[in-house]
mmCIF file of the N, C-alpha and C atoms, coordinates in Angstrom:
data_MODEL
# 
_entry.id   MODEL 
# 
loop_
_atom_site.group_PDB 
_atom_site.id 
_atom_site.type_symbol 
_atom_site.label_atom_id 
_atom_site.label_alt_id 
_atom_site.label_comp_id 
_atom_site.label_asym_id 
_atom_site.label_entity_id 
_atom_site.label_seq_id 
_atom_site.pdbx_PDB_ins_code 
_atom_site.Cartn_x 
_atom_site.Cartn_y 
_atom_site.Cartn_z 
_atom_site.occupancy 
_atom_site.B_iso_or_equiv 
_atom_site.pdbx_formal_charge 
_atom_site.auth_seq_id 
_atom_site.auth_comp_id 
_atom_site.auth_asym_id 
_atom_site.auth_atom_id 
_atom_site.pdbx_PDB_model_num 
ATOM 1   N N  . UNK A 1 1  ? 112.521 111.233 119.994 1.00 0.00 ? 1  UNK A N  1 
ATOM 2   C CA . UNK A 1 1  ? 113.302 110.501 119.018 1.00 0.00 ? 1  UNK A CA 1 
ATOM 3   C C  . UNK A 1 1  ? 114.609 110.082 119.692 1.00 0.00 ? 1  UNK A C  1 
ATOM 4   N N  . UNK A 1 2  ? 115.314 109.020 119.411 1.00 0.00 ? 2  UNK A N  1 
ATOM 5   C CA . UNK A 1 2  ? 116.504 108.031 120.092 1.00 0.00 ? 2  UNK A CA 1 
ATOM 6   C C  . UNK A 1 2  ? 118.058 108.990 119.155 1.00 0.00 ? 2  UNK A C  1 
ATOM 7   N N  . UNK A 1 3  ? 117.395 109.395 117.748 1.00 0.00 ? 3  UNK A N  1 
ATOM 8   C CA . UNK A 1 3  ? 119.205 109.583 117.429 1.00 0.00 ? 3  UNK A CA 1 
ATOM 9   C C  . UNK A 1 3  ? 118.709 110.866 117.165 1.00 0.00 ? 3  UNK A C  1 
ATOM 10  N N  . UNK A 1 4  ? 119.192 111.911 117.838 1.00 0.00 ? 4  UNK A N  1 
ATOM 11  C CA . UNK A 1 4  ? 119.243 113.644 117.508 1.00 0.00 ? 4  UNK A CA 1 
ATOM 12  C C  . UNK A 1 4  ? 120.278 113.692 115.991 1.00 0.00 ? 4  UNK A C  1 
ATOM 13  N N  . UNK A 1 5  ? 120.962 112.716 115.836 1.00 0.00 ? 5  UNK A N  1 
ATOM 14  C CA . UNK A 1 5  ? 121.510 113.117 114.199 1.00 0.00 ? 5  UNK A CA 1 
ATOM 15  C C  . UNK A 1 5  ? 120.410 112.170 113.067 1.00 0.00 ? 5  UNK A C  1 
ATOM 16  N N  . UNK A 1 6  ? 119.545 111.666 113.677 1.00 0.00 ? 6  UNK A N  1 
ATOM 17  C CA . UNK A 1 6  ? 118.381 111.271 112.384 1.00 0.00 ? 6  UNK A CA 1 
ATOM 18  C C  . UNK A 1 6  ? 117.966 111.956 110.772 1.00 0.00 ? 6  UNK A C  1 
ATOM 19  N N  . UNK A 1 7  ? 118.148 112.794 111.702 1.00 0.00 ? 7  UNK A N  1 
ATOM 20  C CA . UNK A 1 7  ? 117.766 114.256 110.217 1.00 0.00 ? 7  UNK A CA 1 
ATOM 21  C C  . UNK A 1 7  ? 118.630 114.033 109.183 1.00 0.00 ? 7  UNK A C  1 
ATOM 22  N N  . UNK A 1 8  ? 119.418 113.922 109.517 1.00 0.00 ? 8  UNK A N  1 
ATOM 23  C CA . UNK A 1 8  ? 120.834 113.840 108.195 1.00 0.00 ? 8  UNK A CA 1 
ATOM 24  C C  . UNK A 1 8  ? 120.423 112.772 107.231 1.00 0.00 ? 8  UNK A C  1 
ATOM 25  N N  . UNK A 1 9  ? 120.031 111.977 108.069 1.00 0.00 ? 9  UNK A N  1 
ATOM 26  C CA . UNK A 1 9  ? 119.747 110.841 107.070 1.00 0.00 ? 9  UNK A CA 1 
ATOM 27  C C  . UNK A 1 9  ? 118.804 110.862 105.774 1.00 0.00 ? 9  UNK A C  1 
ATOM 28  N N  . UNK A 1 10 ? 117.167 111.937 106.096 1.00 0.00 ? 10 UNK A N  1 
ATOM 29  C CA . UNK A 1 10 ? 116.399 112.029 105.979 1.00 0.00 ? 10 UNK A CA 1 
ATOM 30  C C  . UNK A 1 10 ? 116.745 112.758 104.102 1.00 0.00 ? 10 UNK A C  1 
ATOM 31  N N  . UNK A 1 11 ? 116.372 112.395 103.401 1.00 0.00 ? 11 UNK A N  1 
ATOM 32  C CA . UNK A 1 11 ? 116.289 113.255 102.105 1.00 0.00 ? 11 UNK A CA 1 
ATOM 33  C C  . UNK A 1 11 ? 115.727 114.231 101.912 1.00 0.00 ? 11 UNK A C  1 
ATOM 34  N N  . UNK A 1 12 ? 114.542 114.788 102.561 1.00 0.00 ? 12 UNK A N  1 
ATOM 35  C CA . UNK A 1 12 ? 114.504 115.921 102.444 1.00 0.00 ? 12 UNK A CA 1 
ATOM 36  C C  . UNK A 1 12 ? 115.308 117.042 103.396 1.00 0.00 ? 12 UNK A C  1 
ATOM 37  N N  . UNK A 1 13 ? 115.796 116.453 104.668 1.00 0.00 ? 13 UNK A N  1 
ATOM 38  C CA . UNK A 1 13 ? 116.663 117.327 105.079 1.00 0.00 ? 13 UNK A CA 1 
ATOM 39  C C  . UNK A 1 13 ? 118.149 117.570 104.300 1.00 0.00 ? 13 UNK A C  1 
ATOM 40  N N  . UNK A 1 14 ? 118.245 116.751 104.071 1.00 0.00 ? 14 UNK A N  1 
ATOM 41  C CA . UNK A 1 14 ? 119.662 117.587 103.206 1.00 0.00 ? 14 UNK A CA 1 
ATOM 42  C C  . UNK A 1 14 ? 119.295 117.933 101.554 1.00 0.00 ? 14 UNK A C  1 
ATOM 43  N N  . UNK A 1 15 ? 118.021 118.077 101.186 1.00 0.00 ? 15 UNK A N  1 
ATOM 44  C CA . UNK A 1 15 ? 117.599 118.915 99.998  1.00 0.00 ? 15 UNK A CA 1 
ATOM 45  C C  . UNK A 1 15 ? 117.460 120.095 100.344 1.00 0.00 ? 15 UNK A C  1 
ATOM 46  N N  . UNK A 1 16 ? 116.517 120.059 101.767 1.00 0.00 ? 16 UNK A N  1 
ATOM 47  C CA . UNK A 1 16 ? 116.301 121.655 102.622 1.00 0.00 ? 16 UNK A CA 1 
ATOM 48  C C  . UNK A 1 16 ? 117.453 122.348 102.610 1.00 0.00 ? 16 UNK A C  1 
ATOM 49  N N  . UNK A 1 17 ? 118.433 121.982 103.306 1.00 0.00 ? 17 UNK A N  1 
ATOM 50  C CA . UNK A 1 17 ? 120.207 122.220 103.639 1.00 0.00 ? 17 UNK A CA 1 
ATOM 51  C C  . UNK A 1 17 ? 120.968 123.218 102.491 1.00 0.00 ? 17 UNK A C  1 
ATOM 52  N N  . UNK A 1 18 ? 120.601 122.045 101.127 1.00 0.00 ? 18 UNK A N  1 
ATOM 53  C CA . UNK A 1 18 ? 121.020 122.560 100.175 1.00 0.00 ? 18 UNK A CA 1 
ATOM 54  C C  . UNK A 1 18 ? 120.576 123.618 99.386  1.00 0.00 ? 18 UNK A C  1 
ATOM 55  N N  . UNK A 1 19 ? 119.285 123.470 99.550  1.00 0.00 ? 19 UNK A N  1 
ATOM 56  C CA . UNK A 1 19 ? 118.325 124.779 99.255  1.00 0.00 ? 19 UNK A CA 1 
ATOM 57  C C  . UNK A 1 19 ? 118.624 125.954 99.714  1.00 0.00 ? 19 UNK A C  1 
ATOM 58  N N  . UNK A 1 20 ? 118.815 125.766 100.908 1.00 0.00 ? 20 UNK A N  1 
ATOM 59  C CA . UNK A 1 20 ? 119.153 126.904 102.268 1.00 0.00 ? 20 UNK A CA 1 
ATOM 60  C C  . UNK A 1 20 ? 120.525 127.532 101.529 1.00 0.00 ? 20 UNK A C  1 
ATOM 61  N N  . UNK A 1 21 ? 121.297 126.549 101.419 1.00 0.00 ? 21 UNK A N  1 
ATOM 62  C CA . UNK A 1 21 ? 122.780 127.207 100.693 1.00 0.00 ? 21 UNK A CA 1 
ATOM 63  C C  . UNK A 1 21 ? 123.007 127.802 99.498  1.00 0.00 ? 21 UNK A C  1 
ATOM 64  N N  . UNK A 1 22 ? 121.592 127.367 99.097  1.00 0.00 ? 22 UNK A N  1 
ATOM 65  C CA . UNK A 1 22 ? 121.874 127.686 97.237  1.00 0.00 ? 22 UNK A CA 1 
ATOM 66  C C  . UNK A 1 22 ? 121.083 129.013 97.123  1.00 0.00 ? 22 UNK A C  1 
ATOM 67  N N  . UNK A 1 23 ? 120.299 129.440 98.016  1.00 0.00 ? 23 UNK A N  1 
ATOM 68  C CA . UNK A 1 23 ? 119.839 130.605 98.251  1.00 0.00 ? 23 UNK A CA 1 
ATOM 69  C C  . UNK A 1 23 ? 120.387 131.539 98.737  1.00 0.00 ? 23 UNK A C  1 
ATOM 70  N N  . UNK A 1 24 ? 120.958 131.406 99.732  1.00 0.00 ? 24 UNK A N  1 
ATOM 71  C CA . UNK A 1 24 ? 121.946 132.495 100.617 1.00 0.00 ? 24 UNK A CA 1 
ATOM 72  C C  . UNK A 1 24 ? 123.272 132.379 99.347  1.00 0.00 ? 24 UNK A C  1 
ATOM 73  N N  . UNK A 1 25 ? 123.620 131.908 98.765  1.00 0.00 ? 25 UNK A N  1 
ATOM 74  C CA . UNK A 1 25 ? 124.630 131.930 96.740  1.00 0.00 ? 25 UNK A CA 1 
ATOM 75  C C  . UNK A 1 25 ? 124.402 133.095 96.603  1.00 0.00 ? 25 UNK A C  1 
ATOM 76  N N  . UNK A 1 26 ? 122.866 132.644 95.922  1.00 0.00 ? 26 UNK A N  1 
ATOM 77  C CA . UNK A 1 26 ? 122.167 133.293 95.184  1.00 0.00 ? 26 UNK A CA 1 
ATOM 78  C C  . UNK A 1 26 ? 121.972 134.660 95.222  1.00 0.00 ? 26 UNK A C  1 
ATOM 79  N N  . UNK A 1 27 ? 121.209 135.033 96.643  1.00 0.00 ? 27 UNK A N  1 
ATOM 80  C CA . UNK A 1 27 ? 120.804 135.934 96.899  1.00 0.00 ? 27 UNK A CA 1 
ATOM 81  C C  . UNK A 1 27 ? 121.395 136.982 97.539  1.00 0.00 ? 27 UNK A C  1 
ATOM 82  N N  . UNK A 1 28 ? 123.103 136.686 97.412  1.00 0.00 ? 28 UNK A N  1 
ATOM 83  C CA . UNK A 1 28 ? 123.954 137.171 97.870  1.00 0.00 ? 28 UNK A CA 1 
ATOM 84  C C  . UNK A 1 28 ? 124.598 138.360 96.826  1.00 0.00 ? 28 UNK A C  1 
ATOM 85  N N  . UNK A 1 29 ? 124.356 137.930 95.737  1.00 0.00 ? 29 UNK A N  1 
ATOM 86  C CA . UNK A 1 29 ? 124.291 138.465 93.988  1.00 0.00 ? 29 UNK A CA 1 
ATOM 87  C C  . UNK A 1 29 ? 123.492 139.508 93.674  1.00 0.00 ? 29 UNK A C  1 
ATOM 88  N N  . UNK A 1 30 ? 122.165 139.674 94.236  1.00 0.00 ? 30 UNK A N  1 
ATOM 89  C CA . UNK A 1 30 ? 121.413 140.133 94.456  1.00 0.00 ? 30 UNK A CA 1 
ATOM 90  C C  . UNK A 1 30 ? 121.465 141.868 94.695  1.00 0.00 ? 30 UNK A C  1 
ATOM 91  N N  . UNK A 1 31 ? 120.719 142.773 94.162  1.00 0.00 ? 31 UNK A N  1 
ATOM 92  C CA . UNK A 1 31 ? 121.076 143.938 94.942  1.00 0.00 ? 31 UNK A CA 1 
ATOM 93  C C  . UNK A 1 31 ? 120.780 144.970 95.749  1.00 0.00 ? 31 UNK A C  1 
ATOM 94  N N  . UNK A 1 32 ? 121.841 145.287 96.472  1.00 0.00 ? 32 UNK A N  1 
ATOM 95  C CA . UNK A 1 32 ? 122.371 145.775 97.796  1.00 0.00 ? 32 UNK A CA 1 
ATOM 96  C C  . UNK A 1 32 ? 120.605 146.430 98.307  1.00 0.00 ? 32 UNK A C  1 
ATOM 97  N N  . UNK A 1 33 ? 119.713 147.268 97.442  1.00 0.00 ? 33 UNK A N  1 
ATOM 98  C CA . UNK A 1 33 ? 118.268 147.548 97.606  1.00 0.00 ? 33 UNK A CA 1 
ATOM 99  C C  . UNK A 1 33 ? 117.625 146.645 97.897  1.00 0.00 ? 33 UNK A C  1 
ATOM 100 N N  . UNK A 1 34 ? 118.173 145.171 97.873  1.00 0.00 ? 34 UNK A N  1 
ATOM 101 C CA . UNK A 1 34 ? 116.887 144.545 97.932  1.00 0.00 ? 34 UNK A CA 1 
ATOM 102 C C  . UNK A 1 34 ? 117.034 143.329 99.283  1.00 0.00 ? 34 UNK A C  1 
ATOM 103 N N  . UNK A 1 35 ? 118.166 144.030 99.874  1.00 0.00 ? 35 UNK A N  1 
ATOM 104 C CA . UNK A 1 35 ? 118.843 142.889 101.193 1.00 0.00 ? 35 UNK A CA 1 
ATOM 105 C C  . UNK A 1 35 ? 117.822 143.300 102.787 1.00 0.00 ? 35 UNK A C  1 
ATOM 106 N N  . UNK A 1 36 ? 116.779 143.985 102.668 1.00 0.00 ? 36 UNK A N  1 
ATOM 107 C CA . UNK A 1 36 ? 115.733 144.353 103.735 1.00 0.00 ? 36 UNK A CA 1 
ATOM 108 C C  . UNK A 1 36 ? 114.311 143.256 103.072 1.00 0.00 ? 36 UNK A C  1 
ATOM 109 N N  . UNK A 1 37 ? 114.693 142.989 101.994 1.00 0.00 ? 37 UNK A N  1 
ATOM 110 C CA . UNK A 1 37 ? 113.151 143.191 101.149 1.00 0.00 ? 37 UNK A CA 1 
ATOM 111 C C  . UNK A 1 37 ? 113.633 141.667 100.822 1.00 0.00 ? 37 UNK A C  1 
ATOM 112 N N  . UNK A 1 38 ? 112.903 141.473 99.754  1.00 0.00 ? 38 UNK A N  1 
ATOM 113 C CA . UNK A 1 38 ? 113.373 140.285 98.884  1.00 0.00 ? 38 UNK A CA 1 
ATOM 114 C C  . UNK A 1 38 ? 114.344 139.072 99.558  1.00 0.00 ? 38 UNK A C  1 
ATOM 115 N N  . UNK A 1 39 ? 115.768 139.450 99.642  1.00 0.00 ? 39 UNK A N  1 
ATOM 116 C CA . UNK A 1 39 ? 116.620 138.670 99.930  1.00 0.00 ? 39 UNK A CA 1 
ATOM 117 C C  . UNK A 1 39 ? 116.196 137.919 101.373 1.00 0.00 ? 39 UNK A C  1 
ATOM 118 N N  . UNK A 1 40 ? 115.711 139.062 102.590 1.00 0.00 ? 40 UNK A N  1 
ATOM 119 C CA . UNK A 1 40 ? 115.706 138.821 103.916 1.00 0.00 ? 40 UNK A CA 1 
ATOM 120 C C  . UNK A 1 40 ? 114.400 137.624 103.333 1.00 0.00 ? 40 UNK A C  1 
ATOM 121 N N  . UNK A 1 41 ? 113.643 137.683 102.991 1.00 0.00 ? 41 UNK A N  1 
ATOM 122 C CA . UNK A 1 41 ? 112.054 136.882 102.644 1.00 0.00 ? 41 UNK A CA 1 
ATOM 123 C C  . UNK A 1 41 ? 112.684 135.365 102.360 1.00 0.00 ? 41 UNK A C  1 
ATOM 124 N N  . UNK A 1 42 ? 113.678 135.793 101.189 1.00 0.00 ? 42 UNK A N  1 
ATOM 125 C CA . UNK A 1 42 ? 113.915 134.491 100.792 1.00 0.00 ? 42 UNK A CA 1 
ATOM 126 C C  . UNK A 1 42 ? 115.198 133.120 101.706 1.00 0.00 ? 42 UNK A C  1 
ATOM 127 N N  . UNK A 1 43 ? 115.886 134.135 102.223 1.00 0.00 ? 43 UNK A N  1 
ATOM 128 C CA . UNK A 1 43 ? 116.283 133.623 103.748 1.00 0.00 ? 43 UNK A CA 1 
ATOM 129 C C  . UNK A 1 43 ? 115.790 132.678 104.698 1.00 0.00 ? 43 UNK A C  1 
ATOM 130 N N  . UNK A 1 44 ? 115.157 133.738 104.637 1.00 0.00 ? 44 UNK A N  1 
ATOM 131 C CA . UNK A 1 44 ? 114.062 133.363 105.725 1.00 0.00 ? 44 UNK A CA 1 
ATOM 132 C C  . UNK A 1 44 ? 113.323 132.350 105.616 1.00 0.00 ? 44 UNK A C  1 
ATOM 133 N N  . UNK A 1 45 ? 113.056 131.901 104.504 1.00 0.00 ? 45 UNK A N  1 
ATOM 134 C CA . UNK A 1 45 ? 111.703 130.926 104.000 1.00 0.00 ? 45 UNK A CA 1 
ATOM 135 C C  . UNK A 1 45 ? 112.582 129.597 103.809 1.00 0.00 ? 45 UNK A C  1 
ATOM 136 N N  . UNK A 1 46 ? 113.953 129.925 103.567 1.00 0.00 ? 46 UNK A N  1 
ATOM 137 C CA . UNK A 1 46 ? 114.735 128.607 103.056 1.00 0.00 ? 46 UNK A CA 1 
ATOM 138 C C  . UNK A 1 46 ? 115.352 128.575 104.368 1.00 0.00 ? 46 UNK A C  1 
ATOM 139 N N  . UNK A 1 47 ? 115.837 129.030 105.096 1.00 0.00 ? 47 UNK A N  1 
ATOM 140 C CA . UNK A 1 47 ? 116.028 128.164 106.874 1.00 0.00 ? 47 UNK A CA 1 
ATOM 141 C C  . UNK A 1 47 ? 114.790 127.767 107.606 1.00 0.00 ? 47 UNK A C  1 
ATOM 142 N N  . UNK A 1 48 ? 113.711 128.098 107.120 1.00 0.00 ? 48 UNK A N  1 
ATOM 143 C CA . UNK A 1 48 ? 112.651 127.804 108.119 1.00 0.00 ? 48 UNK A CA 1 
ATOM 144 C C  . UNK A 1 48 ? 112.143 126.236 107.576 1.00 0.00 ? 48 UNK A C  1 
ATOM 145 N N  . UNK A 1 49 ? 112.627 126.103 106.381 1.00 0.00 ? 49 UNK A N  1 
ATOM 146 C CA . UNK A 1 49 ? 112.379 124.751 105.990 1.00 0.00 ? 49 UNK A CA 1 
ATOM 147 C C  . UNK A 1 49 ? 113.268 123.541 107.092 1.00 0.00 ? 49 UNK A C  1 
ATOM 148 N N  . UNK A 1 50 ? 114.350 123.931 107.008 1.00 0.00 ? 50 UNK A N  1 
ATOM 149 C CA . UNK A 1 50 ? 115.184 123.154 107.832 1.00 0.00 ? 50 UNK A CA 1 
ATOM 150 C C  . UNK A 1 50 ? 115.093 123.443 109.238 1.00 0.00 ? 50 UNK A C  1 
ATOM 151 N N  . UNK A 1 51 ? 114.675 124.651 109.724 1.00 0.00 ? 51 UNK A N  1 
ATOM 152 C CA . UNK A 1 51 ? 114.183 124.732 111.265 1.00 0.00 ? 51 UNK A CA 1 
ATOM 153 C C  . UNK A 1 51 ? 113.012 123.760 111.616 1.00 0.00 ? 51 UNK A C  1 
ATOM 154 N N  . UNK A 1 52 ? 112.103 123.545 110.614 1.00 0.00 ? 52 UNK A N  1 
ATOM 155 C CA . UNK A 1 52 ? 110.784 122.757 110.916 1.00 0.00 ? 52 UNK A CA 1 
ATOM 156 C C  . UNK A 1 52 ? 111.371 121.256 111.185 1.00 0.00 ? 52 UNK A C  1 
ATOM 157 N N  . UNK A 1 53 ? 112.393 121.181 110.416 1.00 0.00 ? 53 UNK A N  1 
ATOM 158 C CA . UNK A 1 53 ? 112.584 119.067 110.521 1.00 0.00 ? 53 UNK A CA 1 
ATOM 159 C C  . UNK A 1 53 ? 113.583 119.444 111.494 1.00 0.00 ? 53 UNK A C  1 
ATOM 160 N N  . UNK A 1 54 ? 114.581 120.253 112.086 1.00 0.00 ? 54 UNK A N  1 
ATOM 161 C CA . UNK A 1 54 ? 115.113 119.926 113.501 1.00 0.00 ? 54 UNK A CA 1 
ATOM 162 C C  . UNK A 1 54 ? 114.670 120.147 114.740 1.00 0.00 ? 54 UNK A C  1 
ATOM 163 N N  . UNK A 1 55 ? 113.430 121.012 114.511 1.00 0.00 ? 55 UNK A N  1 
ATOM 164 C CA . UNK A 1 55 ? 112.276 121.034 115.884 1.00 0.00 ? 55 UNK A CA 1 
ATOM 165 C C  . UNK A 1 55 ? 111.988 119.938 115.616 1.00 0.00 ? 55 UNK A C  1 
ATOM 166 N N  . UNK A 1 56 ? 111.253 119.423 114.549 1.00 0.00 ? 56 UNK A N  1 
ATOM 167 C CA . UNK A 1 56 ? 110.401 118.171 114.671 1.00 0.00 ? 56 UNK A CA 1 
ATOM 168 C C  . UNK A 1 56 ? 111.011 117.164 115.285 1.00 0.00 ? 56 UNK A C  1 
ATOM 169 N N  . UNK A 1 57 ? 112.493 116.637 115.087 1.00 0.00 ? 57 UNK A N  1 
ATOM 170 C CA . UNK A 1 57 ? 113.585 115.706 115.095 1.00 0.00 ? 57 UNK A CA 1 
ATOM 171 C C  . UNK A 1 57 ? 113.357 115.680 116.983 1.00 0.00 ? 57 UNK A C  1 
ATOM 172 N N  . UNK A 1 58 ? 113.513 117.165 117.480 1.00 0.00 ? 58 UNK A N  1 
ATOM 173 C CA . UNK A 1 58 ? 113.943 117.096 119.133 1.00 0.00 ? 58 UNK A CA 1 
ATOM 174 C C  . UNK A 1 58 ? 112.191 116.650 119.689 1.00 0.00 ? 58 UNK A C  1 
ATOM 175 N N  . UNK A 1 59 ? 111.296 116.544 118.911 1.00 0.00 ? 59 UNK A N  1 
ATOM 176 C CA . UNK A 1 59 ? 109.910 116.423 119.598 1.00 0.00 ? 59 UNK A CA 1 
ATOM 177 C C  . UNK A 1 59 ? 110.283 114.827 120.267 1.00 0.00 ? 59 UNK A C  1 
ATOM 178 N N  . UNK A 1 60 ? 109.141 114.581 120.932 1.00 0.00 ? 60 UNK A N  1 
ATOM 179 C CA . UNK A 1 60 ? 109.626 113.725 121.585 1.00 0.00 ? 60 UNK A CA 1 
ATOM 180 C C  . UNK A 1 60 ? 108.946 111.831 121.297 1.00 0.00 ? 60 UNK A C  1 
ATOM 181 N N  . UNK A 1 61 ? 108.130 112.245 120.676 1.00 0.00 ? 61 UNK A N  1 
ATOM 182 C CA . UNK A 1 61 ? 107.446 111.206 119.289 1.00 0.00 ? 61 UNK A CA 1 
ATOM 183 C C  . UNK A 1 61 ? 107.716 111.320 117.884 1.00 0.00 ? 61 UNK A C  1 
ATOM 184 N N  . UNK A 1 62 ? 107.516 110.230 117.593 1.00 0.00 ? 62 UNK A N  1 
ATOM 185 C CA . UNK A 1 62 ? 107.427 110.204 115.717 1.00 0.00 ? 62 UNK A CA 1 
ATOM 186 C C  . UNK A 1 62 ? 106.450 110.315 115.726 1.00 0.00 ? 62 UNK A C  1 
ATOM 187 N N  . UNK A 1 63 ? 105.152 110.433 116.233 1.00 0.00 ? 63 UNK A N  1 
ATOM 188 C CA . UNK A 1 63 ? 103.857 111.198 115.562 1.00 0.00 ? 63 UNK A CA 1 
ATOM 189 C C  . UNK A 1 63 ? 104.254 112.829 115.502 1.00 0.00 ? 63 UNK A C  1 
ATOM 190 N N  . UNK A 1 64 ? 104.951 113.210 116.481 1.00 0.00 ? 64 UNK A N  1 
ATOM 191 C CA . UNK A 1 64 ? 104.956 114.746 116.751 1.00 0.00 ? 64 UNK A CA 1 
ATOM 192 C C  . UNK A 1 64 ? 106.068 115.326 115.696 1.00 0.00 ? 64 UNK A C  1 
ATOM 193 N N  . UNK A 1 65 ? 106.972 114.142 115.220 1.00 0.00 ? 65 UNK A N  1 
ATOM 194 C CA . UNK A 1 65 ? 108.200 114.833 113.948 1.00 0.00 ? 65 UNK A CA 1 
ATOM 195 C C  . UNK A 1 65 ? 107.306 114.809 112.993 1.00 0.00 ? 65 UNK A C  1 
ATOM 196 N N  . UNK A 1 66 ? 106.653 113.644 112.342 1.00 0.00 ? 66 UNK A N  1 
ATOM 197 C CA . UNK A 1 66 ? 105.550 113.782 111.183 1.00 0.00 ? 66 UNK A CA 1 
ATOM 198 C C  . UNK A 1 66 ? 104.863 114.655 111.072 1.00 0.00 ? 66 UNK A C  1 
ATOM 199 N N  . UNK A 1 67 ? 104.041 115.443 112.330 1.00 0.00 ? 67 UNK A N  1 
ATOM 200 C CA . UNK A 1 67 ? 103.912 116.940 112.233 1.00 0.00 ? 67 UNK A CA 1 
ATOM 201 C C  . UNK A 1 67 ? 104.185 117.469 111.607 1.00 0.00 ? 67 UNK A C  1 
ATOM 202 N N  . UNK A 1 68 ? 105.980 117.587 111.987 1.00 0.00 ? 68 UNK A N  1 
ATOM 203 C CA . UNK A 1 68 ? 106.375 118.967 111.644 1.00 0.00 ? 68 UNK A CA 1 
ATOM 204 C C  . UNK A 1 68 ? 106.663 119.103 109.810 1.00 0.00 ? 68 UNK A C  1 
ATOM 205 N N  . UNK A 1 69 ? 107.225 118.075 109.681 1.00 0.00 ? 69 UNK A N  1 
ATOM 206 C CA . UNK A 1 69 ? 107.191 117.159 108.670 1.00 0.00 ? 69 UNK A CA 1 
ATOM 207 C C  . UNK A 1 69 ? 106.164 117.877 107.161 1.00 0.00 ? 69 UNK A C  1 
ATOM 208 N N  . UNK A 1 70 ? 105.062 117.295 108.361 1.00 0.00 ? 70 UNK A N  1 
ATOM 209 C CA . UNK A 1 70 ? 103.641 117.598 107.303 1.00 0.00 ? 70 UNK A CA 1 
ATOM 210 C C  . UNK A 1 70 ? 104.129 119.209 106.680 1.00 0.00 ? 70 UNK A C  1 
ATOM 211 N N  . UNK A 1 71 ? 104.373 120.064 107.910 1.00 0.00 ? 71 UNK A N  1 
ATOM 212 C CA . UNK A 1 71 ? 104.105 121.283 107.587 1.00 0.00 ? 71 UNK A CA 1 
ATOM 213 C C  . UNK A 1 71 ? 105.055 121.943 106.588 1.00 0.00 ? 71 UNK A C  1 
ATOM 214 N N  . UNK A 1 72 ? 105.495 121.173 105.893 1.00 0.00 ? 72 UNK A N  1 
ATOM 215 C CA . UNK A 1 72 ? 106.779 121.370 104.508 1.00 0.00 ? 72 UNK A CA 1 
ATOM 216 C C  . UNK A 1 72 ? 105.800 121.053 103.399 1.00 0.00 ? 72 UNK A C  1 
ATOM 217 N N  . UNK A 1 73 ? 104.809 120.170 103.677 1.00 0.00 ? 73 UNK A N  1 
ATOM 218 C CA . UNK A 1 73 ? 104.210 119.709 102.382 1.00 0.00 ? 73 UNK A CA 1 
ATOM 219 C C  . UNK A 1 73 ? 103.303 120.982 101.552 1.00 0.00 ? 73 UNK A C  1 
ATOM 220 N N  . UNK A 1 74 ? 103.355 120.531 100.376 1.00 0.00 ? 74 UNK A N  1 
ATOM 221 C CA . UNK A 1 74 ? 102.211 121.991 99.977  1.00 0.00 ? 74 UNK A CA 1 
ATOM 222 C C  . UNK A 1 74 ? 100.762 121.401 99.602  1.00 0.00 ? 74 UNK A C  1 
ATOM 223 N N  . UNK A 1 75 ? 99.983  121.623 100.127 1.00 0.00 ? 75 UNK A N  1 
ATOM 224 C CA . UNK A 1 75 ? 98.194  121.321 99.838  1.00 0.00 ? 75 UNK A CA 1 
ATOM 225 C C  . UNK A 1 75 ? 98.045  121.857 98.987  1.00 0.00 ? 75 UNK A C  1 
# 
């Protein structure tokens, strides 16, 4: 890909972003028992959304970002 800041542009990357933020809020509220368990899961699942479209972004085709892309969608 030509612009490494592409992503920004993209609407679902800054829904991901925001997701990501509105979770780590959230789950910050959350309690203190459940920051191994639960919280770490839900972390986890809401940066990996946005890890998938900035790997995809550095691939080195737009067939190979659509990939990664795909792999956000739910079947």
């Amino acid at each position: 890909m030509q612009d490494n800041k592409g992503y920004k542009k993209l609407k679902v990357y800054r829904e991901a972003h925001k997701l990501a933020l509105d979770v780590y809020s959230i789950t910050a509220k959350f309690p203190k028992s459940e920051i191994f368990g639960l919280v770490s899961q839900m972390r986890r699942a809401a940066v990996s959304v946005v890890a998938n479209i900035l790997e995809g972004q550095a691939r080195a085709t737009r067939k190979e970002f659509k990939q990664f892309l795909s792999i956000l969608t739910v079947h």
